[in-house]
SEFI-806318 format. One record per residue (C-alpha): z, x, y. Coordinates in nm, 2 decimals, m for minus. Each point is the difference from the previous one (the first is absolute). Layout:
<recs>
> Z;X;Y
...
</recs>
This chain:
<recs>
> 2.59;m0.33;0.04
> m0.22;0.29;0.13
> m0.32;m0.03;0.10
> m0.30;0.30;m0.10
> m0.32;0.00;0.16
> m0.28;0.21;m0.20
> m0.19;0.16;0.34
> m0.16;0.33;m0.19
> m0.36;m0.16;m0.03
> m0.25;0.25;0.17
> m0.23;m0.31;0.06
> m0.33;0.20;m0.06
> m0.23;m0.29;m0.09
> 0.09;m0.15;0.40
> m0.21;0.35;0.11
> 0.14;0.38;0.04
> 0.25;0.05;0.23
> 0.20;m0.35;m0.05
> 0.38;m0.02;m0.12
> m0.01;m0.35;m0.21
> 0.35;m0.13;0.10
> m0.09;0.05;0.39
> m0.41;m0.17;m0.04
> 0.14;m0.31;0.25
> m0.06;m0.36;m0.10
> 0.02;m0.20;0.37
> 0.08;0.26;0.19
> 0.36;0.13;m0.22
> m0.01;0.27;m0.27
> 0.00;m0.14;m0.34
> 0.33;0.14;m0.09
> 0.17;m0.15;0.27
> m0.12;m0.34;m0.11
> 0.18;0.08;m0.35
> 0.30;0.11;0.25
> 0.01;m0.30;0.18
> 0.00;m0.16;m0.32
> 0.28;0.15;m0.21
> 0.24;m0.04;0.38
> m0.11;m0.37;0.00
> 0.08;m0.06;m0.38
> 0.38;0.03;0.15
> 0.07;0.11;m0.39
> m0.03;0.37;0.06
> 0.28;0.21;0.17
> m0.19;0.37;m0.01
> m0.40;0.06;0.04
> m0.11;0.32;m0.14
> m0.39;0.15;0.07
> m0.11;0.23;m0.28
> m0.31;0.25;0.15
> m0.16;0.23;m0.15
> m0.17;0.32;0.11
> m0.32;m0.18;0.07
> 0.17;m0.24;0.19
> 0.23;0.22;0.30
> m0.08;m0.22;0.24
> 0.13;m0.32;m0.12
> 0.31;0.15;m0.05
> 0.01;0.15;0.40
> m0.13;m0.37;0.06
> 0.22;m0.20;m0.15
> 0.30;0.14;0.11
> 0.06;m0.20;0.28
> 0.05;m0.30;m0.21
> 0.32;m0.07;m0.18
> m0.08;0.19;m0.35
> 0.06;0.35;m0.13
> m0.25;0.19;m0.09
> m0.02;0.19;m0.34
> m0.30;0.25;m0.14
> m0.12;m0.01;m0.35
> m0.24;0.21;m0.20
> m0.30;m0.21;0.02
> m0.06;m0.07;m0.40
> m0.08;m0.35;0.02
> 0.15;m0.34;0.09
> 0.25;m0.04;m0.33
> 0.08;0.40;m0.03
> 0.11;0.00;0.42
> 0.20;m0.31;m0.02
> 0.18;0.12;m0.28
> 0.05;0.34;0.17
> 0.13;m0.12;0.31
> 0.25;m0.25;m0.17
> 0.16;0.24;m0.21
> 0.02;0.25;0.29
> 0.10;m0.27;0.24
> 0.25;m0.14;m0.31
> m0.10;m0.36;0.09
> 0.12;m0.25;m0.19
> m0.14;m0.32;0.07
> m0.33;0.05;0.17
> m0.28;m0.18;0.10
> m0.34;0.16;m0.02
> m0.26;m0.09;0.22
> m0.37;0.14;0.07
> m0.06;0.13;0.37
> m0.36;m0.17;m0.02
> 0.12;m0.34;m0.07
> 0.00;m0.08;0.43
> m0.01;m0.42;m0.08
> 0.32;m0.02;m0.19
> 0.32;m0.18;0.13
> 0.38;m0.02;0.01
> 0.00;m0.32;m0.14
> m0.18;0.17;m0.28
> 0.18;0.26;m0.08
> 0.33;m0.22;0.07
> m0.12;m0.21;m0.27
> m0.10;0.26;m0.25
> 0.37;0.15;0.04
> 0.17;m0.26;m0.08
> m0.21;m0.11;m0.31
> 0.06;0.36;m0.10
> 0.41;m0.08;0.06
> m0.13;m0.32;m0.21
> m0.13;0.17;m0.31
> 0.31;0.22;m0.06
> m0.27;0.26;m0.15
> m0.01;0.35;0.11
> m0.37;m0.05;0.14
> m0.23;m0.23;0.15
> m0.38;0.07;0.08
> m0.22;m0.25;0.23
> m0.29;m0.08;m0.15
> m0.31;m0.26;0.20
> m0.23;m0.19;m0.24
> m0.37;0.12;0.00
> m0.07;m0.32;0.15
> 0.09;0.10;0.33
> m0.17;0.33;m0.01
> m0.33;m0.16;m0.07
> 0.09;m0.29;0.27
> m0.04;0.30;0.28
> m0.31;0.18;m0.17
> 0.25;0.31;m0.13
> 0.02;0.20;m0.35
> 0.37;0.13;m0.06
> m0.01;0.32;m0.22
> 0.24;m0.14;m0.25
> 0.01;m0.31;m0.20
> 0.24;m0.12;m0.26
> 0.02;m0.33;m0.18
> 0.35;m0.15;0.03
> 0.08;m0.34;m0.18
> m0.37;m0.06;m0.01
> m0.04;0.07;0.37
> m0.20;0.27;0.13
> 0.21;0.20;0.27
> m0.04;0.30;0.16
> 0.30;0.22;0.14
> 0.09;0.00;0.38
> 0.18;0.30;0.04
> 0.29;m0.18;0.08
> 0.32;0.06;m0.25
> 0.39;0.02;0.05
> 0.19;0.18;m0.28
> 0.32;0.18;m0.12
> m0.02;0.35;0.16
> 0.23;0.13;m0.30
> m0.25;m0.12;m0.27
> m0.34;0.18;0.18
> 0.00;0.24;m0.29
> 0.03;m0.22;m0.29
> m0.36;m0.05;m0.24
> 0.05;m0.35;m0.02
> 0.20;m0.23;0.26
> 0.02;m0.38;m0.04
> m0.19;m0.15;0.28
> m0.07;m0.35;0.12
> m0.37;m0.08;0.15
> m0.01;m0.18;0.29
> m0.33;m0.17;0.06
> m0.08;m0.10;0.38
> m0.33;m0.18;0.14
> 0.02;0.15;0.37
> m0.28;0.14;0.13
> 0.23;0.28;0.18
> 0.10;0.18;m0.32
> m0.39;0.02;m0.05
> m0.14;0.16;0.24
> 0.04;0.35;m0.05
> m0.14;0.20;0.29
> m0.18;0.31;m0.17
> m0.37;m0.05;0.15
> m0.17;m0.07;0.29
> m0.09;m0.40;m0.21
> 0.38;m0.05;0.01
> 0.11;0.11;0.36
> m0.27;m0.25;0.14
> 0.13;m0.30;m0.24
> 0.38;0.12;0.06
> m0.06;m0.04;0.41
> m0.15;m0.30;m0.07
> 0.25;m0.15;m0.17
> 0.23;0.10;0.17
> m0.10;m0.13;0.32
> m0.07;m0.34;m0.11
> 0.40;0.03;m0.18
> 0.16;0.12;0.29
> 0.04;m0.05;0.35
> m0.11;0.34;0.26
</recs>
């Protein structure tokens, strides 16, 4: 299983000037959070960084850490991801979000192996809107699955080989951790992700 981290955000609602996957949450760029992460999971044997042009220096900065670093286009989240895994030829890959900096290997351990699980082709993680409102935040996107309101975390594994197909069977994975929630794209969220992650973890 490879592991893809989307690092092409410009970050332009933290202020001009700021890179999104380097904005540090206690003191450690967010993406290396997400690196720490997908090393800890022990489920992933290659890391890969996709930059963009708007985003040079995460790719200079993160190349001290154990990952390759790849460039993509700079389309959007979905577009990238597809573009670097047909580029890289990945096959299974997990896709995670650079600004995600409170997720955990025993996370993303567990959402591998219900992906193995599911024998399906896809899996997407999914947190109930219930958590969202728990820490005063209002995801983007929200679906209703078996009657439950969910929003998408950004988190998916898939079948490299099937990223072109229209339609690919998927199974929904539906977590309550506050983690997958917590999206850092404002200066709201930084403060609530140091929080958190100082009261989760020990410094």
């Amino acid at each position: 299983m490879d592991a893809l981290i989307m690092a092409g955000g410009p970050g332009s609602r933290m202020g001009k000037g700021y890179e999104k996957p380097l904005i540090k949450v206690c003191g450690k760029p967010m993406v290396e959070w997400v690196v720490e992460a997908a090393v800890e999971s022990g489920a992933v044997s290659r890391i890969i960084v996709a930059v963009t042009e708007k985003t040079r220096r995460t790719g200079e900065a993160v190349a001290k850490l154990p990952v390759e670093v790849t460039k993509t286009p700079g389309l959007g989240y979905i577009e990238d991801y597809k573009r670097a895994i047909k580029k890289l030829k990945l096959s299974e890959v997990l896709i995670l979000p650079s600004d995600l900096p409170l997720i955990r290997g025993d996370t993303l351990r567990y959402v591998i192996n219900c992906y193995r699980r599911s024998n399906k082709p896809a899996l997407s993680v999914m947190v109930p809107l219930n958590v969202y409102k728990k820490l005063n935040l209002h995801p983007g996107y929200v679906f209703e699955v078996n009657g439950e309101l969910v929003s998408p975390a950004g988190v998916n594994v898939m079948d490299g080989g099937k990223v072109d197909e229209e339609r690919v069977e998927q199974e929904v994975l539906i977590m309550e951790e506050e983690g997958l929630a917590v999206n850092v794209n404002a200066p709201k969220e930084l403060k609530l992700a140091e929080r958190l992650m100082r009261k989760t973890r020990k410094f």
